[in-house]
C-alpha positions in Angstrom: 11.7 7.7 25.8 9.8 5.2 28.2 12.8 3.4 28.2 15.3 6.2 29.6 12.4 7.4 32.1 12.5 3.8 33.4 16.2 3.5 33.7 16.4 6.7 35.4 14.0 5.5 37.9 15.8 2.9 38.7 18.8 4.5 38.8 18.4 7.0 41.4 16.2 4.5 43.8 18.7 1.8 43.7 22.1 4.3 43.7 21.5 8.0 44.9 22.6 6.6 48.5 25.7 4.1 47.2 29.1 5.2 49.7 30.6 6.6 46.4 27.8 9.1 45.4 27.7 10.1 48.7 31.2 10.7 49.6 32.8 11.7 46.1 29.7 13.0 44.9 28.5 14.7 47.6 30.9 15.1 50.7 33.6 15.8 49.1 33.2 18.8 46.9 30.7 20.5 49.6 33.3 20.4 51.8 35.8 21.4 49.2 33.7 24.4 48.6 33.2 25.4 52.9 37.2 25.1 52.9 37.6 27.9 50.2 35.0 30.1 51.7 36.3 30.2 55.0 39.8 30.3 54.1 38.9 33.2 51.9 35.8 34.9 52.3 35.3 36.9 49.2 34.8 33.9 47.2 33.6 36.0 43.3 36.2 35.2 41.4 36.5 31.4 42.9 32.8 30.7 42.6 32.6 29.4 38.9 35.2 27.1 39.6 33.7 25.6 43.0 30.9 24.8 41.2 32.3 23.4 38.5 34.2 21.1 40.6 31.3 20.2 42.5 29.7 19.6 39.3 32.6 17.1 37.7 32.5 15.2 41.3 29.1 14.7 41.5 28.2 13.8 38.6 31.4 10.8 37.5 31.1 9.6 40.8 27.2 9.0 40.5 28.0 7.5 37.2 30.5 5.4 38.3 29.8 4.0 41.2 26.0 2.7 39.3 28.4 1.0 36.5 30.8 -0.7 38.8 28.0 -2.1 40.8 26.3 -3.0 38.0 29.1 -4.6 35.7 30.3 -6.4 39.4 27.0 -8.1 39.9 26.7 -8.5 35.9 23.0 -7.0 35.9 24.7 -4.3 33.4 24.8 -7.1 30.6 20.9 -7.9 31.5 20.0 -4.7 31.3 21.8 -5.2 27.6 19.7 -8.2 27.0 16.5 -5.8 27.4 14.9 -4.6 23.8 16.3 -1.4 24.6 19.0 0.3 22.7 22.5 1.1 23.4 22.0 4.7 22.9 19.2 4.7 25.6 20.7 3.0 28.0 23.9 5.9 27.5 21.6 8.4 27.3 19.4 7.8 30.8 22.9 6.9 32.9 23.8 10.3 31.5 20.7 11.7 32.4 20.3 10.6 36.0 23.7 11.6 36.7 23.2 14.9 35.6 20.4 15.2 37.7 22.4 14.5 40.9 24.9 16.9 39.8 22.6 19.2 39.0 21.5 19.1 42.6 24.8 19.1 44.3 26.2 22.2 42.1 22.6 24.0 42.5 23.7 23.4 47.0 27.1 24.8 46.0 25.9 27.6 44.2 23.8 28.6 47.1 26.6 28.5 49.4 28.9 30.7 47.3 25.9 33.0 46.6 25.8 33.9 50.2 29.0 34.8 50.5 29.9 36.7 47.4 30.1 40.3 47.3 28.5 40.7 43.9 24.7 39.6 42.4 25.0 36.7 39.7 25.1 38.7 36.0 22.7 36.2 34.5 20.5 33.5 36.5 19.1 31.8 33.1 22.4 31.8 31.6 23.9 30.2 34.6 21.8 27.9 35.0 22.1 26.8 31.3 25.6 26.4 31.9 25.0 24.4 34.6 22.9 21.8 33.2 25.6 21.6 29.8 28.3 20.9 32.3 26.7 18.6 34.4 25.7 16.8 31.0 29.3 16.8 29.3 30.8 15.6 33.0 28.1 12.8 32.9 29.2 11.7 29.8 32.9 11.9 30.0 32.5 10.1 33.6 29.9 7.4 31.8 32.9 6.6 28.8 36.1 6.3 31.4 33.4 4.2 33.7 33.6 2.0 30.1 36.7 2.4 29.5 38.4 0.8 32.6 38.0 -2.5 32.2 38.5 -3.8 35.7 35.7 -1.7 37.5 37.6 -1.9 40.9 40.0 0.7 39.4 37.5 3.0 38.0 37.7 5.6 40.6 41.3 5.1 40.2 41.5 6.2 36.7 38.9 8.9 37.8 40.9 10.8 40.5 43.8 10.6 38.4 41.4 13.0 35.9 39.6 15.2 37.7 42.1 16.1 40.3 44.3 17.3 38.0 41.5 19.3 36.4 40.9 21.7 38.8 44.1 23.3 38.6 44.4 23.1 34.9 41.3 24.6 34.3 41.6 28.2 35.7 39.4 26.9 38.4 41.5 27.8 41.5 44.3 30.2 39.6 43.6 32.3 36.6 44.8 30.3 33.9 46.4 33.7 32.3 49.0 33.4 35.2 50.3 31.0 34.3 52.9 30.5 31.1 51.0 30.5 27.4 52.2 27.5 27.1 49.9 26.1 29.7 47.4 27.4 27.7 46.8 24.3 26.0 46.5 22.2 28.7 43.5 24.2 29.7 42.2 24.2 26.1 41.9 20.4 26.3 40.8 20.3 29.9 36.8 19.8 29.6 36.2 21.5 32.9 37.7 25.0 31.3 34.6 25.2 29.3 32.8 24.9 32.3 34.3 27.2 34.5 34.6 30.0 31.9 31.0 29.4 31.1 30.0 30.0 34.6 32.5 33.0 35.3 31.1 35.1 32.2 27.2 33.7 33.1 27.9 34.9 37.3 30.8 37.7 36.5 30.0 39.4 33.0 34.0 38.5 32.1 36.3 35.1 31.4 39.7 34.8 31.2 40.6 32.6 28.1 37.1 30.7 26.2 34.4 32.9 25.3 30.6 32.4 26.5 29.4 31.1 22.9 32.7 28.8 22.3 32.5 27.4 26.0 28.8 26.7 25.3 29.5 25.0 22.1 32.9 22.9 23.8 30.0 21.7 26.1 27.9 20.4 24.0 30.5 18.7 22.0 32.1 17.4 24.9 28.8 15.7 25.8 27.7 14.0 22.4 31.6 12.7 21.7 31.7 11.0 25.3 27.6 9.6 24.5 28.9 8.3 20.7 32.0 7.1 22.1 30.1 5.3 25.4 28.2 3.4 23.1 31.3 2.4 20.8 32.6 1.3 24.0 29.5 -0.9 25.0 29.2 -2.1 21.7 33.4 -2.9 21.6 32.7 -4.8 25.3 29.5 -6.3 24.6 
């Protein structure tokens, strides 16, 4: 554990201010979020999936933009070197990203608390959600961060992901408008877990995954992308 707390450390001195945290992890969905609320107001049924997205930004690009620098300037494979094991070194990146996407959905949440007409259902419930998704984003962000093997076209790969997701996950339309079919695409979009999660948590009702199954999706989301980050290292390295 002295390991991860020391990575983390490093981490957020050395990245929290990096133009890609900032602008995709910060910028970006905040003023996603100020667009919706002015252009609609009543913002209830909208508010699980703002965060979400806020949550899904934050946390990839974090995770990201600390592995490309780090695989550009090759201090990724010393930090390999170290007598530290591949499953800390996934686990702390997936920590310290979580914690800035923890922060940045907390800021969003607060914005679309102020402007909803109802009182969250369930603050510790929420929040729980809040830190799975930020977790299971983390990781999934962490593995495609791995996965790309040219880190200049990391962010690439990444919009071509998430953008997608936040119209496949019920987090701007209902997903029940749309044809069953489409259903599926939802069922494999990670962010549907999330945004269910949060709807039933804020709203007391979700459209398509129940509150225990969304949980659950989370938390399998997260330890597949961890086991499969280290695969990758291992694979690369």
């Amino acid at each position: 554990m002295r390991h991860v707390l020391a990575i983390v450390n490093k981490e957020l001195r050395e990245y929290l201010l990096k133009p890609g945290s900032i602008s995709w992890g910060l910028v970006f969905p905040l003023v996603f979020t100020l667009a919706f609320i002015v252009r609609f107001g009543d913002v209830d049924h909208l508010a699980p999936g703002l965060i979400s997205i806020s949550a899904l930004f934050a946390t990839t690009s974090f995770v990201s933009s600390s592995l490309i620098f780090e695989r550009r300037l090759k201090t990724f494979e010393r930090l390999l070197l170290a007598p530290i094991r591949y499953g800390e070194i996934v686990l702390a990146k997936v920590l310290v990203a979580s914690l800035f996407g923890l922060m940045v959905s907390l800021i969003t949440l607060v914005l679309v608390k102020y402007f909803m007409v109802y009182p969250v259902w369930n603050w510790p419930l929420t929040i729980l959600f809040l830190i799975l998704a930020n977790v299971a984003f983390s990781a999934f962000g962490l593995y495609i961060a791995l996965a790309v093997e040219k880190p200049i076209n990391v962010m690439t790969w990444l919009n071509l992901l998430r953008l997608p997701m936040m119209f496949t996950s019920g987090a701007i339309e209902s997903l029940t408008l749309f044809p069953r079919w489409f259903l599926v695409v939802g069922i494999l979009t990670p962010m549907t877990y999330s945004v269910d999660g949060l709807r039933y948590s804020m709203l007391y009702y979700y459209d398509v995954v129940a509150p225990l199954y969304a949980l659950l999706a989370l938390i399998l989301i997260a330890t597949t992308f961890m086991a499969l980050s280290v695969r990758r290292i291992k694979a690369l390295y």
